[in-house]
C-alpha positions in Angstrom: 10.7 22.6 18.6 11.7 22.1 22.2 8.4 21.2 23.1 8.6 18.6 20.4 12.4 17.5 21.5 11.1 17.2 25.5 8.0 14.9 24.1 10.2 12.4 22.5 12.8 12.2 24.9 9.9 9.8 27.1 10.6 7.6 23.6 14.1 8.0 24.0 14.5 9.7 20.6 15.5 13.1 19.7 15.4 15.4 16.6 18.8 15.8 14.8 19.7 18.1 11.5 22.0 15.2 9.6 24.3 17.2 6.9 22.9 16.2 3.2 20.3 14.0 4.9 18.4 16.7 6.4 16.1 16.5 9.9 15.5 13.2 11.1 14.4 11.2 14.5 17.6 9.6 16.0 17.9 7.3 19.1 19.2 8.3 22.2 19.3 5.0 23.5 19.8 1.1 22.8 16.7 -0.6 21.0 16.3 -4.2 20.6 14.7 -5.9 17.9 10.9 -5.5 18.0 11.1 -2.8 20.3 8.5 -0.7 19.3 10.6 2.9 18.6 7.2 5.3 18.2 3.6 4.9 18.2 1.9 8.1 16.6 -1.6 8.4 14.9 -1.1 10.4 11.3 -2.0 14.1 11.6 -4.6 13.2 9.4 -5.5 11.0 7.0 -8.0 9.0 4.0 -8.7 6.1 2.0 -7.0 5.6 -1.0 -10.6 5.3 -2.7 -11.3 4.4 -5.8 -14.1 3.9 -8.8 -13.7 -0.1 -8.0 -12.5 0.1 -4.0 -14.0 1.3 -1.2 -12.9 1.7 2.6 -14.0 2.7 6.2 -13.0 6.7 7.0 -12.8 5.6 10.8 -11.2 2.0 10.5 -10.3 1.2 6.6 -12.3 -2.0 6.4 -13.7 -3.0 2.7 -16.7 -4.8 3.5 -20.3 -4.2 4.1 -19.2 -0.1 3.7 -22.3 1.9 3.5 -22.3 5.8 2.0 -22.9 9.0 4.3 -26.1 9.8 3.4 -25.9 13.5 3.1 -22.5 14.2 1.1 -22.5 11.0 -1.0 -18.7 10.5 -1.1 -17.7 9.0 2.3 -18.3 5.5 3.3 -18.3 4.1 6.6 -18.5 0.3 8.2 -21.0 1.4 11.0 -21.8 3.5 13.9 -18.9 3.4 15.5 -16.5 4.5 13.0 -19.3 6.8 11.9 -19.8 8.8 15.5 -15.7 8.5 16.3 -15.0 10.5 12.7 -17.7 12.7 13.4 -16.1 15.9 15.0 -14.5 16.5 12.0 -16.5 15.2 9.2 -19.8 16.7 10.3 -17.4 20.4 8.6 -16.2 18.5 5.7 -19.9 17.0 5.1 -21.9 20.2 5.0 -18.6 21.7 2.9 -19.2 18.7 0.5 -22.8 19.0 0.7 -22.9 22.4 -1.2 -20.9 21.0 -3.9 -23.4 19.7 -7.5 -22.8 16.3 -8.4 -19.9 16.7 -11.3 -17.9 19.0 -8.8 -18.5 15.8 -6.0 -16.9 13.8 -8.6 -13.7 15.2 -8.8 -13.2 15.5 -5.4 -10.3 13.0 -5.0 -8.5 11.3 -2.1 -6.0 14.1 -2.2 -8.4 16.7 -2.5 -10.1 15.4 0.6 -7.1 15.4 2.5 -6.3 18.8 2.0 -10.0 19.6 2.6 -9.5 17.6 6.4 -6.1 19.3 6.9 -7.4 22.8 7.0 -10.3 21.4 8.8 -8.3 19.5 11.4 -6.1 23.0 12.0 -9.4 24.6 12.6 -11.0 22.6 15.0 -7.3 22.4 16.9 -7.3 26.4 16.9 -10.9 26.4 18.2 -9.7 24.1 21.0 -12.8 21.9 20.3 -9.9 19.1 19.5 -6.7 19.1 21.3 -3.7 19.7 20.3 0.1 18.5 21.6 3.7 18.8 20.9 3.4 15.9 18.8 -0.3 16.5 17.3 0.0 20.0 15.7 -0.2 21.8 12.3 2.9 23.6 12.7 4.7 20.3 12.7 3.0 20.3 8.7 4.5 23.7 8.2 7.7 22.2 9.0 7.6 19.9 6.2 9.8 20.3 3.3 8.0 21.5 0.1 10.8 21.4 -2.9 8.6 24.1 -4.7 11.9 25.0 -6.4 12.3 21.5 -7.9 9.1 21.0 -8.9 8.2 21.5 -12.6 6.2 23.6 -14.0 3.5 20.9 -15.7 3.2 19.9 -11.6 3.3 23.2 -10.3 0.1 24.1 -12.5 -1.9 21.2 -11.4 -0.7 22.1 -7.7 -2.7 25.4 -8.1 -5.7 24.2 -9.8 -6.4 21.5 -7.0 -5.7 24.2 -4.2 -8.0 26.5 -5.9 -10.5 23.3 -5.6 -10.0 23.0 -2.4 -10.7 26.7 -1.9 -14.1 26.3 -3.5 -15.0 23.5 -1.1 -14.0 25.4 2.3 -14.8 28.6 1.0 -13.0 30.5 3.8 -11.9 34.4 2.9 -8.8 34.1 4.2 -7.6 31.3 3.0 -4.2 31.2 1.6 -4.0 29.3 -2.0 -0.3 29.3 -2.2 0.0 27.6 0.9 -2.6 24.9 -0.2 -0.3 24.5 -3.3 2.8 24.0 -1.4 1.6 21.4 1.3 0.3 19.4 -1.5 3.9 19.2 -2.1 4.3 18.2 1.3 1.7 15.7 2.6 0.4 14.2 -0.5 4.0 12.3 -1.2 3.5 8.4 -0.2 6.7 6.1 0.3 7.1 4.0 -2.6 6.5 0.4 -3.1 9.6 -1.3 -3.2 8.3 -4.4 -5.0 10.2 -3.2 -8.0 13.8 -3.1 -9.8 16.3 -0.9 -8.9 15.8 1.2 -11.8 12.3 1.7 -11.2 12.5 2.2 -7.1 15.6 5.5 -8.2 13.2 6.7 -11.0 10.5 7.4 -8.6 12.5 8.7 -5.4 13.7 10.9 -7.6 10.9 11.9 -9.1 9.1 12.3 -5.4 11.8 13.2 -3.0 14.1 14.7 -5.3 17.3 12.7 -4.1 19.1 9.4 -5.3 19.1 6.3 -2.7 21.8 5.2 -1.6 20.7 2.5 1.2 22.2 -1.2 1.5 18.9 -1.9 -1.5 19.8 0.0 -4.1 23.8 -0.1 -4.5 24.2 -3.5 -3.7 26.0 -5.2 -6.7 23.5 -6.8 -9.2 22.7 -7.1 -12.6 19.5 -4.9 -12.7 19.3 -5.0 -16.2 18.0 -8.4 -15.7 16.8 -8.1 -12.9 14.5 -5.9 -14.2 13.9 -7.9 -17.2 12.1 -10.4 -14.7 10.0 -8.3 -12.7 9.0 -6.0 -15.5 9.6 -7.6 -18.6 8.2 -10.7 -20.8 9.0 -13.8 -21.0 9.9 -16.7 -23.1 7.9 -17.8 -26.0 9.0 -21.4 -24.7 7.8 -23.0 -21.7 9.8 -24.8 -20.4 12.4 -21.8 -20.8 12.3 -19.3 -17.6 14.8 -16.6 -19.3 14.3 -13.0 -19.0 14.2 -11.1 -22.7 15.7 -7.5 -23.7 15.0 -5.4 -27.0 16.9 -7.0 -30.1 19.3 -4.4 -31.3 16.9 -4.3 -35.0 13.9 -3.0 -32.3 11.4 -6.0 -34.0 11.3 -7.8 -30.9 12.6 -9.6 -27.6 15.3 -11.7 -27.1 15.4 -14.2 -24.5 18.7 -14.5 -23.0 19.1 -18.1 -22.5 17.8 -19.6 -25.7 18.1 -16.7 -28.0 14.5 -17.4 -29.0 13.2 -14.0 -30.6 9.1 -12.7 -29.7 8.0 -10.2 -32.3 7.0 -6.7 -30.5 3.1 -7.4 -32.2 2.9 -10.6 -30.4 3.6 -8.9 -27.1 1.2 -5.8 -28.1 -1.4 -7.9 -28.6 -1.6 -10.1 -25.6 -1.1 -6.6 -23.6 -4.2 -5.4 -25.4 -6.0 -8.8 -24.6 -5.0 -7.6 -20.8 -6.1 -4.0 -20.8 -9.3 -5.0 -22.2 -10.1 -7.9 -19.9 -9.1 -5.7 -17.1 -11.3 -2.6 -18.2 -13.9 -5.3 -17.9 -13.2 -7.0 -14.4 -13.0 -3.1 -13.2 -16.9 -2.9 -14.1 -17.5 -5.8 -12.9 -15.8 -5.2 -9.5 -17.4 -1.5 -9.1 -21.2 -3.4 -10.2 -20.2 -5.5 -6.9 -20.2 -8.8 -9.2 -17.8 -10.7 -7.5 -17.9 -13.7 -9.1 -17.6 -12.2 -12.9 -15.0 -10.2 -11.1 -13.0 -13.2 -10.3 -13.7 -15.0 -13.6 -12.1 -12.5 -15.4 -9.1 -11.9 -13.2 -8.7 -15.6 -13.8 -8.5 -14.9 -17.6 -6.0 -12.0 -16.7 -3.9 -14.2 -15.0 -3.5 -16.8 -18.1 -2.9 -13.5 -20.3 0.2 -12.8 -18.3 1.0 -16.2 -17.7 1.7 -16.1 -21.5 3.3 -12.7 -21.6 5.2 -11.9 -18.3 7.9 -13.8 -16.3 6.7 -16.2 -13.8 8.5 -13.7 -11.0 6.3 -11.0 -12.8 5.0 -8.1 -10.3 2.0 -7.3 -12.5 1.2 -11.4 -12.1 2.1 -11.4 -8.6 -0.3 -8.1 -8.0 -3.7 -10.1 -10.0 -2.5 -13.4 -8.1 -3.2 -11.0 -4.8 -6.4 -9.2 -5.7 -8.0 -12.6 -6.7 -6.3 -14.0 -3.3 -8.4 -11.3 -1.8 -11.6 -11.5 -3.7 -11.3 -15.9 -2.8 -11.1 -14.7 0.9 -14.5 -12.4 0.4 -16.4 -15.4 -1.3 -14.5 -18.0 1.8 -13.3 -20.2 -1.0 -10.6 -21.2 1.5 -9.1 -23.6 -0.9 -8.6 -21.4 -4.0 -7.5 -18.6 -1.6 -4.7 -21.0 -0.7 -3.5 -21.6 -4.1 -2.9 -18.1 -5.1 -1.4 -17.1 -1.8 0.7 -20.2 -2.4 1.9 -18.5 -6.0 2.6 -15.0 -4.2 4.9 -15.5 -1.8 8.1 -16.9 -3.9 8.0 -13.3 -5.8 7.6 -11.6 -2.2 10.1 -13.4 -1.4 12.1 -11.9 -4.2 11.0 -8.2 -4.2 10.5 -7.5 -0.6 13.7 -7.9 2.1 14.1 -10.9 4.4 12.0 -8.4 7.7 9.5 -6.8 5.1 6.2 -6.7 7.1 4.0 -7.7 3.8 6.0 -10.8 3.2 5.7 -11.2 7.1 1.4 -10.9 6.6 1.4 -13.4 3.4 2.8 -16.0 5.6 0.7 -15.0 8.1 -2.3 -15.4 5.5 -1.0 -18.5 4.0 -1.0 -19.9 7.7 -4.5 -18.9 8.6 -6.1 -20.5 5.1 -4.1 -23.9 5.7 -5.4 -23.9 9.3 -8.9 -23.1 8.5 -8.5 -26.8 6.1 -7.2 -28.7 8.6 -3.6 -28.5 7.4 -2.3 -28.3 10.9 1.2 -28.9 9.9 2.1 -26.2 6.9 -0.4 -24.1 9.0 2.6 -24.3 12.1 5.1 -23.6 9.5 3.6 -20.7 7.2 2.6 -19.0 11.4 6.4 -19.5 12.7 7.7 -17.8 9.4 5.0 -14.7 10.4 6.0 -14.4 14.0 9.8 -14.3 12.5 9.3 -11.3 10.8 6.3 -9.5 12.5 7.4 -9.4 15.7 10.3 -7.3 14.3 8.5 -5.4 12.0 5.4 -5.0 14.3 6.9 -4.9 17.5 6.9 -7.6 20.5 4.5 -6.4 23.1 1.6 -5.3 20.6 -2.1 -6.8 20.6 -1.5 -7.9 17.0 2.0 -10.1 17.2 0.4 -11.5 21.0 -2.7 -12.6 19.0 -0.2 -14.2 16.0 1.8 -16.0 19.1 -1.5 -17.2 20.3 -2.7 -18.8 17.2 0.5 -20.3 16.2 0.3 -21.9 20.1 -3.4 -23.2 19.4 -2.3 -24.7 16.2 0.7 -26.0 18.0 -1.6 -27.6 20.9 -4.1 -28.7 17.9 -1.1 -31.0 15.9 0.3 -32.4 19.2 -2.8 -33.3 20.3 -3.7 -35.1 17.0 -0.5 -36.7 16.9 -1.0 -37.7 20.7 -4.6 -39.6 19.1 -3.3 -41.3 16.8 -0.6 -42.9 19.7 -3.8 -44.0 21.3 -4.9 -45.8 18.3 
């Protein structure tokens, strides 16, 4: 630990044990806003893949991904990432390797960071990778684990995926119940905060084991309805934008500003519609169809339109995957539309700094440039640099590469406007 404490004093931060609160970083000196606080690459780390997404090991990218020939289950965007991972995955591949096909298949994104974990510690105690005060496995075994909170439901499948990992590495010594308690550790992801407050404490509580109390979650508000909006249904009348609850007689919704009633088998089957147009844009997605993919996402989107609140998440979150399938195809013009319709419920959901509100203006500003809309382009780019240099610090390559485009397209409108004088 004082090894660790003497490294982050050059950040001007210190370890602290807060009563209730537990260990944290705290500053030991003044910071201003976008200061960048700490720069550290994870421990280790891997794609959230899945049966319909893809990314890079080495850099995350999406596109143009290509599998590693011999185990079959990582996928790379070229050379580069491909030699740079290499080190380590050259041990996971031959572990993989050994594995038949069904056993490959279950070898989820958890599983495989467990697998890298053990892998990472062993190259470290080999000294064939370095390790430093901030770069260490012991820093893992400092983690908290909550074992004691834990049911026994998650406790079970705890031990059957460290016993999988055991079959992969296939060391002797390998210690299961330590497997089992760092998946406790490592495997538990900050949650989204698009969400009501309701939802947000439900799952903190369910990960973390403690109830929020920041500035987000006690501040006064009707969650009931807020919730109701970003969860719930919405008005069988359109040109009503209420938010419905349960009817006390449980046969339905009531919307709370006309008092209209929608049965609970007219909202079943419209969410069937969308399960089952959504099992089929999957299989379209995973067959690398795009443009099926993005017809039926479409047809998604009118599902929900009929079902959900305009301020809907689940709307907001198809509205973003088609924004992102638009960009793919360079349909600049749709991609514009749809990023248009997002960022009124970011807006809502995410806080005033929140770095993905900060990237959909940044987005927005990029497609309205890219159509010659020099103006909104200026706009959407000076909302970005408002909350990304904040969020993403001042002085890195990113927010100095925003700062520069938002000056070209600065340049670009003055100098049209300077034409048009001439005239």
């Amino acid at each position: 630990m004082e090894e660790l404490q003497s490294a982050l004093q050059d950040w001007g931060l210190a370890v602290s044990n807060v009563p209730e609160k537990g260990r944290c970083l705290v500053t030991i000196k003044d910071l201003y806003p976008g200061e960048v606080i700490i720069s550290q690459e994870p421990y280790i780390c891997v794609p959230n893949n899945s049966a319909t997404e893809s990314r890079c090991d080495g850099c995350f990218a999406s596109g143009n991904l290509k599998k590693c020939s011999a185990c079959q289950v990582v996928w790379y965007c070229g050379s580069t990432c491909q030699k740079s991972e290499w080190k380590l995955h050259r041990l996971e591949c031959d572990a993989l390797s050994k594995l038949d096909k069904d056993r490959r298949k279950s070898v989820t994104p958890s599983i495989r960071l467990m697998v890298k974990l053990y892998l990472w510690r062993k190259l470290q105690s080999e000294k064939t990778i370095s390790a430093t005060a901030t770069d260490n496995y012991n820093l893992v075994e400092e983690l908290v684990a909550h074992m004691k909170d834990i049911d026994e439901e998650q406790l079970v499948l705890y031990a059957k995926m460290a016993n999988l990992v055991n079959l992969i590495l296939q060391w002797p010594d390998i210690n299961i119940k330590e497997i089992a308690e760092n998946f406790s550790k490592v495997m538990i992801s900050y949650i989204e905060t698009a969400g009501s407050t309701m939802t947000r404490q439900k799952s903190l509580k369910q990960q973390y084991f403690f109830t929020c109390t920041c500035p987000c979650c006690i501040k006064v508000q009707d969650d009931i309805r807020e919730s109701a909006i970003l969860e719930g249904y919405r008005c069988k009348y359109d040109r009503c934008n209420g938010f419905l609850l349960r009817d006390s007689d449980d046969k339905g919704f009531v919307c709370q500003q006309c008092g209209l009633l929608r049965s609970k088998e007219e909202v079943k089957k419209i969410a069937a519609e969308i399960r089952a147009t959504s099992d089929k844009a999957s299989k379209s997605l995973s067959s690398g169809n795009l443009q099926e993919a993005i017809s039926m996402h479409k047809m998604i989107e009118k599902l929900q339109q009929k079902l959900f609140h305009p301020f809907s998440i689940s709307l907001m979150q198809t509205r973003d995957k088609l924004l992102k399938m638009l960009m793919e195809l360079k349909d600049w013009r749709d991609a514009l539309s749809y990023c248009k319709l997002t960022i009124p419920v970011y807006q809502r959901v995410y806080p005033e700094f929140h770095p993905l509100l900060g990237l959909q203006y940044y987005t927005s500003g990029k497609l309205e440039w890219l159509l010659g809309k020099t103006e909104d382009a200026i706009k959407s780019l000076t909302k970005a640099v408002h909350i990304l240099r904040i969020t993403h610090g001042t002085n890195t390559l990113f927010v100095k590469e925003l700062i520069m485009k938002l000056e070209e397209a600065r340049a670009e409108a003055s100098y049209k406007l300077s034409s048009k004088d001439d005239e």
